[in-house]
C-alpha positions in Angstrom: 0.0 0.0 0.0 1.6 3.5 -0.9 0.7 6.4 0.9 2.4 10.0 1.9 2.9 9.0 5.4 5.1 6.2 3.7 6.7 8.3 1.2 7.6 10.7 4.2 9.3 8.2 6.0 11.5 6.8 2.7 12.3 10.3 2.1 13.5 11.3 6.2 15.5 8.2 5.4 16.9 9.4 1.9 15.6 6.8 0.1 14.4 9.0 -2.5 13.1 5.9 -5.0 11.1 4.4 -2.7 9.9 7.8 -1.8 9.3 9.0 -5.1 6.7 6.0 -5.6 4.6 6.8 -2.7 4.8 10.3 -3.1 3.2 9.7 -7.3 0.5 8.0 -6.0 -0.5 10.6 -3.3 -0.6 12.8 -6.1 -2.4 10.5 -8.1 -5.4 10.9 -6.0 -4.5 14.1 -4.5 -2.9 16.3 -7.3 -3.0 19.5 -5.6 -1.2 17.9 -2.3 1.9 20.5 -2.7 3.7 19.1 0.2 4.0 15.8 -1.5 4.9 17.3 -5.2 7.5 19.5 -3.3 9.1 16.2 -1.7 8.7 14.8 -5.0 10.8 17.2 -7.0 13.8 16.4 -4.6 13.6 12.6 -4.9 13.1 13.0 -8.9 16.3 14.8 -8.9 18.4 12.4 -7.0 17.1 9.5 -8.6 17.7 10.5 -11.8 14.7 12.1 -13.3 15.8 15.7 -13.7 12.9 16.6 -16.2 10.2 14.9 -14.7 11.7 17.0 -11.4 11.4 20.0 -13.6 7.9 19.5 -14.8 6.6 19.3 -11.2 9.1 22.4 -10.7 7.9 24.8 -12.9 3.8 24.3 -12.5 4.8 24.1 -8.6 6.6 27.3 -8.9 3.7 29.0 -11.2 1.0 28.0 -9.2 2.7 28.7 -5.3 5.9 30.2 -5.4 6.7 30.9 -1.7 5.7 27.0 -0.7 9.3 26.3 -2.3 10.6 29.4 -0.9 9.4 29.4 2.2 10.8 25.9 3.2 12.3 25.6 6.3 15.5 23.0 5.9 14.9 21.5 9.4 11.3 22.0 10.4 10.5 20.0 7.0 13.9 17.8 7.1 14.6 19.3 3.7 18.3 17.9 2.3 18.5 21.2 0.1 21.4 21.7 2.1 23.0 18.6 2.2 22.5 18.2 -1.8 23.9 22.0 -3.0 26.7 21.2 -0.7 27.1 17.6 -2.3 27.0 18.6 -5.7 28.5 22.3 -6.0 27.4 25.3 -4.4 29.3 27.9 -7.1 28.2 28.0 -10.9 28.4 25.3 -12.8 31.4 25.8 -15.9 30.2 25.5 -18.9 31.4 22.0 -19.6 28.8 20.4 -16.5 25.9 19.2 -18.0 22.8 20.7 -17.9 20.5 18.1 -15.9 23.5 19.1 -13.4 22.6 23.0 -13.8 18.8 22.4 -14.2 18.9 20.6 -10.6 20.7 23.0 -9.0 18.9 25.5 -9.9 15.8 23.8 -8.5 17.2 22.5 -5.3 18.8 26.2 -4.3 15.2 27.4 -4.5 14.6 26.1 -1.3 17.4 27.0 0.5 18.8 30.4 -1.2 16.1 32.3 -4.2 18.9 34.4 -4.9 21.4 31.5 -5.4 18.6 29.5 -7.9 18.3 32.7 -9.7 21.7 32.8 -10.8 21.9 29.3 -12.0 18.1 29.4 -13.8 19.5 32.9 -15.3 23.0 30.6 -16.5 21.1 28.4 -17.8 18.8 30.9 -19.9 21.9 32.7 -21.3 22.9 28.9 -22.7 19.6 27.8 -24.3 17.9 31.8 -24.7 14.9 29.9 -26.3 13.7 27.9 -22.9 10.9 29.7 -22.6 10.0 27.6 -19.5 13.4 28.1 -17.5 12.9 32.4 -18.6 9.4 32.0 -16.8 10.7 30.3 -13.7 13.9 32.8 -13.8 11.1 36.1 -14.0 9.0 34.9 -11.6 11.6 34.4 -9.3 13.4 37.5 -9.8 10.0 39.4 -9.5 9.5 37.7 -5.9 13.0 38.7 -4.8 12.7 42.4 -5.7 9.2 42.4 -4.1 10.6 41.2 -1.0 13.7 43.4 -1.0 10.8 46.5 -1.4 9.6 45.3 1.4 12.3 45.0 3.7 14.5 48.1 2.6 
């Protein structure tokens, strides 16, 4: 039997496959459960699945922005940390694939906007015609100069 409460427990244990299976068929019958699509970005990434990671990603990030954002790394035993240290917390050089970017990118948003902004906007300047990566790249640049207003 799959269920979130299962999922949650494969992914506190980094088990990210097994995870990843409970967590699709939560949102199978709940597709607007955003705490479950947000757990399952991260275990798409580390499993391999960078694009199905990205799908979730960028409807995620149209549709509720700050739930990304606003993630708290220990109250929600997020590895964001763990994984941009892991895999590289500078930009990428060129010759680094772009799965490698496109996940950084997507994990930093929920530890550091300004940090995923800088690797969505190196990824734009590489492929200028990703419409979908210069959405996610506005949007979150439009959030981050909303909240500077705000506290300057």
């Amino acid at each position: 039997m799959y269920s979130e409460m299962l999922g949650n427990k494969y992914f506190l244990a980094r088990n990210y496959e097994d995870a990843a299976v409970n967590f699709q068929h939560t949102i199978n019958s709940d597709p607007v459960n955003k705490s479950a699509r947000k757990k399952l970005i991260i275990c798409y990434t580390q499993i391999g699945q960078i694009q199905k990671a990205f799908e979730s990603f960028y409807q995620l990030v149209k549709e509720d922005l700050n739930f990304i954002i606003e993630t708290d790394p220990v109250a929600d035993d997020c590895p964001c940390v763990e994984l941009t240290d892991k895999y590289g917390n500078i930009l990428p050089y060129e010759n680094e694939s772009y799965d490698l970017k496109l996940m950084l990118a997507m994990l930093w948003l929920y530890c550091n906007a300004e940090k995923s902004l800088e690797f969505f906007k190196r990824i734009l300047i590489e492929n200028p015609n990703d419409n979908r990566i210069g959405e996610v790249a506005n949007i979150i640049e439009t959030k981050i100069r909303l909240t500077n207003k705000l506290t300057h």
